[in-house]
C-alpha positions as CSV (number, residue, x, y, z in Angstrom):
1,X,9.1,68.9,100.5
2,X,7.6,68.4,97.6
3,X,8.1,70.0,94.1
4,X,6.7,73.3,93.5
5,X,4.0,73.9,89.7
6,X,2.4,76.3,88.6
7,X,-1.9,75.1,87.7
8,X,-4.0,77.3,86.2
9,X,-7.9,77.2,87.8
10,X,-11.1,79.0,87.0
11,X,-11.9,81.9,89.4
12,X,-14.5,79.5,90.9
13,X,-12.0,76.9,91.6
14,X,-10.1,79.3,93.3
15,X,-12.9,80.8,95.2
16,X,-13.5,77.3,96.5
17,X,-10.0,76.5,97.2
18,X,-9.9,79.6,99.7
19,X,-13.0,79.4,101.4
20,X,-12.3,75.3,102.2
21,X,-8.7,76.9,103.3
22,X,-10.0,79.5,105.6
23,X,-12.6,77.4,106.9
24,X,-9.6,75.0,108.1
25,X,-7.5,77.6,109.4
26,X,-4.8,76.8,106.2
27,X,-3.3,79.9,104.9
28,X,-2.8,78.4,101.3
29,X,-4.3,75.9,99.5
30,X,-1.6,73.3,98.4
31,X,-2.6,71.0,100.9
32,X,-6.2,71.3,100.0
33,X,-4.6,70.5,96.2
34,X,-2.1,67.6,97.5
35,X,-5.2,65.8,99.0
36,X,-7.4,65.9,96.2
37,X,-4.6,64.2,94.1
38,X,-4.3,61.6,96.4
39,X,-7.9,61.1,97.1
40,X,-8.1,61.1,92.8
41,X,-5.5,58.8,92.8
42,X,-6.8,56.6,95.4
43,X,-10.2,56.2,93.8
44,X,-9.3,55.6,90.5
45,X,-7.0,53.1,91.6
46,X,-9.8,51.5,93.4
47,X,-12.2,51.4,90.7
48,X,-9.6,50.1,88.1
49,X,-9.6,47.0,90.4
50,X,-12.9,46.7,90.5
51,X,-13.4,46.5,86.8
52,X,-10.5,43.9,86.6
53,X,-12.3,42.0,89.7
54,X,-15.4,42.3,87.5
55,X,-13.6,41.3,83.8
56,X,-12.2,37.9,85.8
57,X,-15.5,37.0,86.3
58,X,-15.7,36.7,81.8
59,X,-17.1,33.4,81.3
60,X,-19.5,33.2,85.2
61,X,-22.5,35.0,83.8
62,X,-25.3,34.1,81.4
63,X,-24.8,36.5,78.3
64,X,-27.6,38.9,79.5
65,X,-26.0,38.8,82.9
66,X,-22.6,40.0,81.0
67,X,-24.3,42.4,79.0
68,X,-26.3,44.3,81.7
69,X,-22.5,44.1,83.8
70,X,-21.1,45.6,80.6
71,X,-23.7,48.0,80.0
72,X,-22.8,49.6,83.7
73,X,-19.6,49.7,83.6
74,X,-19.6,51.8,80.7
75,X,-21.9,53.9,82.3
76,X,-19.5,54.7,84.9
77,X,-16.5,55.5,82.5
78,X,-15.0,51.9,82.6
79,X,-14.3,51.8,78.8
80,X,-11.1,53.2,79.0
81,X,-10.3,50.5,81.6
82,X,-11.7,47.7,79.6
83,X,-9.7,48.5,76.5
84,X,-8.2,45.8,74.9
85,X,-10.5,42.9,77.0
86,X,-12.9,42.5,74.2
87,X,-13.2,39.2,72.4
């Protein structure tokens, strides 16, 4: 059993969060809330490795190669992965 918080969520939110419930058949919607943690969890985990994959790669590319690289991961919200990697 896990521990038990109080969240506060826009009536929309919460709209949504019953309607995905009731279509499932779930009374609540904690485990509609546990899940999207993970899945949050999951992903960003997944594209902080990325990024580091990418980073080891420093030094492989021809500078615009780098830049364009750089260029798109700060598109997709890498910069506060890639803090502390410039040179």
């Amino acid at each position: 059993m896990g521990m038990r918080t109080t969240i506060e969520l826009s009536d929309d939110h919460r709209s949504a969060l019953h309607y995905l419930a009731a279509r499932r058949g779930l009374r609540g919607y904690s485990k509609l809330i546990e899940e999207a943690i993970d899945l949050y969890i999951k992903e960003g985990a997944k594209k902080k490795a990325g990024i580091k994959d990418l980073l080891k790669m420093r030094g492989t590319w021809s500078a615009e190669e780098a830049r364009k690289v750089r260029k798109r991961i700060e598109e997709i919200g890498g910069k506060r992965f890639n803090k502390g990697t410039e040179k």
